[in-house]
N, C-alpha and C positions, 0 to 999 in steps of 0.2 A: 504493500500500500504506500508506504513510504517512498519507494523508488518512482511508484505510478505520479506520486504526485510535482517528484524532484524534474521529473522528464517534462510533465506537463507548465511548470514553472520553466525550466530553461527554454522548451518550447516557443514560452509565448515572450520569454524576454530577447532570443533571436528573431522574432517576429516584431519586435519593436524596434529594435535595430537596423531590420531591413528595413522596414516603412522610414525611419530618422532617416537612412541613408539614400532611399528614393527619394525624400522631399530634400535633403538638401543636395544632390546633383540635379535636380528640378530648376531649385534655384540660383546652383551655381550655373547651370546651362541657359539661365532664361536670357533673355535677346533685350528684355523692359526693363532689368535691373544692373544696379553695377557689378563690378568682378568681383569674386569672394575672396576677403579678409578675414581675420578677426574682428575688425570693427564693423565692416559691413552687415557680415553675420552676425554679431550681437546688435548693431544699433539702428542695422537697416543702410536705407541711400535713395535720392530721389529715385522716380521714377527716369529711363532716359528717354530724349525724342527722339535721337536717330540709335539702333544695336549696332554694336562693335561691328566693323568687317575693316579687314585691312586691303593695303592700294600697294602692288603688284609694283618691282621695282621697275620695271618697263613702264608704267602706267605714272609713277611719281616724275621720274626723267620727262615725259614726252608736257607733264603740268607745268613743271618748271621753266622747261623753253618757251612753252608758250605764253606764257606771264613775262617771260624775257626777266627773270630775276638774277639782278647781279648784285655785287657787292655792297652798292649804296640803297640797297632797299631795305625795306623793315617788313617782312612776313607775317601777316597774322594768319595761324591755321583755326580754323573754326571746329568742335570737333576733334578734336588732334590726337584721339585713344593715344596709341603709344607714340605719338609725336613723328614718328617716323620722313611724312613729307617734311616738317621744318627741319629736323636734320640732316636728310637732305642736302636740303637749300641750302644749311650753313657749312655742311661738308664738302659739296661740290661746287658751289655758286658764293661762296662767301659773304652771305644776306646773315643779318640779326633778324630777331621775332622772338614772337611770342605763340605759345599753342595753349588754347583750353580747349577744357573736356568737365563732364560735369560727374567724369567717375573717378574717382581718388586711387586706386588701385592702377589706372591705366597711366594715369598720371605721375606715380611715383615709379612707374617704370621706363615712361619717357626720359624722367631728370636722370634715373640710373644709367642709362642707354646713352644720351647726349654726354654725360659725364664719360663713360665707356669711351666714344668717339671721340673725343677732342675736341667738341665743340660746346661745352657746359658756360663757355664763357660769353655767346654768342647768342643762345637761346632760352627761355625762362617759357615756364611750363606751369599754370593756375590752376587752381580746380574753379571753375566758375561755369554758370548758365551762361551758354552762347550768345543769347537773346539780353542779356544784362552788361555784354561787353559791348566795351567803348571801340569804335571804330576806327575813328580820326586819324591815327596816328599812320595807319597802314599804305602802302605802297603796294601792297599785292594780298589777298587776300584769296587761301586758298581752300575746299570747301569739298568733303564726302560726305552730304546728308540725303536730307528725303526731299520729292519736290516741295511738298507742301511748306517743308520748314525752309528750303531756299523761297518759296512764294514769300513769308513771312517776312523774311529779313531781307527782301529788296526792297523795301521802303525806305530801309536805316541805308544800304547800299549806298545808294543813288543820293542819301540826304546827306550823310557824314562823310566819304569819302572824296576823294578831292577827286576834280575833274584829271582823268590820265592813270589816275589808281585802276590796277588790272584784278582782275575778279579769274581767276578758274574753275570750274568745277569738275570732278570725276561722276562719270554717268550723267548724271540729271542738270537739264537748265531752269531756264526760270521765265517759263509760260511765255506769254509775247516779247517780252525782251528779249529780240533777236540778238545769239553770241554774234562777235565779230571774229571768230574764228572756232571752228571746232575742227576735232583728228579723232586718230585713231592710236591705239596700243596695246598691244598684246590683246584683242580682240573691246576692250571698253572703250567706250567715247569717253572725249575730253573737251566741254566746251570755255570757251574764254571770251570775255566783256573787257571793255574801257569803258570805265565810268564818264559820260560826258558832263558838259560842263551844261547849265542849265539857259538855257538860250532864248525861248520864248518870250513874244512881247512886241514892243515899241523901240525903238532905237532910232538917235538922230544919229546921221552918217554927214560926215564932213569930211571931205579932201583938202588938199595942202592946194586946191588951185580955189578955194574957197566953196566951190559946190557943196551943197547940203540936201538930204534927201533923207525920207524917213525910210527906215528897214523894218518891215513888220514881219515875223516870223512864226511859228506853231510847231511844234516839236514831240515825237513822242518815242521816247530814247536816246538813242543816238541820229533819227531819220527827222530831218529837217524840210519844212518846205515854208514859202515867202510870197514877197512882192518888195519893189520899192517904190514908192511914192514920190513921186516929182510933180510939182504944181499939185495939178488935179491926175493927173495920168498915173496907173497903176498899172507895172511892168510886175510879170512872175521872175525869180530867180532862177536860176539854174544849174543844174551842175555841182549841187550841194553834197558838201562832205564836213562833218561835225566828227573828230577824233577827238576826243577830250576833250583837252582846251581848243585847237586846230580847228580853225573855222575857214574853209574854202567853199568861193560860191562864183557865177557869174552874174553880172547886172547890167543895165544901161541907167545911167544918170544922167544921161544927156549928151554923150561922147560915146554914143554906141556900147555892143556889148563889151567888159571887162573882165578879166580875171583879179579876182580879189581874194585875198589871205590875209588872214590876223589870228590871233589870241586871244581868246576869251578871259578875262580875267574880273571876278565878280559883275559888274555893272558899267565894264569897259570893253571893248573889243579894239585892237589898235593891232595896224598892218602894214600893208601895200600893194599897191594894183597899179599896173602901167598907165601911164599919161595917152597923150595921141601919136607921140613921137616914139613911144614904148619903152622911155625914162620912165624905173621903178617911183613912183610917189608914196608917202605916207594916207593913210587915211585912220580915222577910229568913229569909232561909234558909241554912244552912250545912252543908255536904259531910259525911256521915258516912263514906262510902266511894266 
């Protein structure tokens, strides 16, 4: 009787064990939560928005070129599990940055990993919500999430980023904002944006031979279309190209059509467009509304 019962206790306490050990490979395998620690597993961890998956060393190289990131840039990876893109960048492209991740496990193994490489002096690695970091500072900004969470964050995009700041993303773009370049590697896409400069509106155009014309514009991204305003007469613009700050377009002001270029620069636009002789002249433009 005794023994019936010692079997029937061991029994059910290997049966609690295997169920403990089901739920917690459950939840070290989940895609929603962060990597298992001891502090995870005793105190928990947010929920995440985008599951871990890593970016294929073919797949990181082909992001890097096409963000064109070099030594004078400052990297922000969104995102960044074990940081791997911004080391990277700092290992073979000599860029600084910064990586967050909102899961602390991944993230102490990025600084580990960066320290490993030789680049701990280069790169700094947060635990922060994506969606709570500051943009501004970034030069290039690189990005393995979900569409919806890239949908989210192109408003911060487009608002904090400076005009000429390059965006990449692995797989996924971001709904009608057409990339201005996308590839291929090792079989994933790679799409890539320039953040343009914000253009829309009113603008008085002045020339160095005193001509003044108003430049009225509409904008939706990078895709630019116009008129310019002389007297009463409204001519369309043509031949528009908005790169960033890089504003090229043609017009007639009254000396036939022109090629014109300038820099967008806040509530300034200041260039040059050939005269009738095809001496380069100055011209700029300034924000009415």
């Amino acid at each position: 009787m005794a023994a019936s019962w010692k079997i029937r206790i061991a029994a059910m306490f290997a049966t609690t064990l295997a169920v403990a050990a089901l739920a917690l490979g459950a939840r070290c395998m989940s895609l929603t939560l962060p990597r298992c620690s001891v502090d995870t597993l005793w105190n928990g961890g947010p929920a995440l928005d985008v599951p871990y998956a890593q970016t294929r060393p073919e797949v990181i190289a082909k992001m890097l070129a096409m963000a064109g990131v070099g030594r004078d840039d400052y990297v922000l990876d969104l995102g960044t599990g074990d940081g791997r893109i911004l080391i990277a960048a700092a290992r073979d492209r000599g860029a600084r940055g910064l990586g967050v991740d909102i899961d602390p496990v991944l993230i102490d193994q990025a600084r580990a990993d960066a320290r490993a490489t030789g680049v701990g002096d280069r790169v700094a690695f947060r635990t922060q919500d994506l969606f709570e970091t500051p943009l501004a500072d970034a030069d290039v900004v690189t990005m393995f999430l979900l569409p919806e969470v890239n949908l989210r964050l192109r408003p911060r995009l487009l608002a904090e980023l400076e005009p000429g700041a390059r965006i990449v993303s692995h797989v996924f773009d971001m709904g009608d904002w057409r990339p201005d370049a996308t590839g291929r590697a090792g079989g994933a896409r790679v799409h890539g944006w320039i953040v343009p400069a914000r253009i829309a509106g009113r603008w008085r155009l002045r020339e160095a031979s005193g001509r003044t014309a108003e430049l009225r514009l509409t904008q939706q991204f990078q895709e630019v279309a116009g008129s310019v305003i002389v007297g009463e007469a409204a001519r369309p613009i043509g031949q528009v190209e908005l790169t960033g700050g890089r504003f090229r377009f043609t017009a007639d002001t009254g000396a036939g059509p022109r090629p014109y270029q300038g820099v967008v620069r806040g509530d300034a636009i200041k260039g040059t467009a050939p005269d009738s002789s095809g001496v380069e002249r100055s011209w700029q433009a300034t924000r009415i509304e």
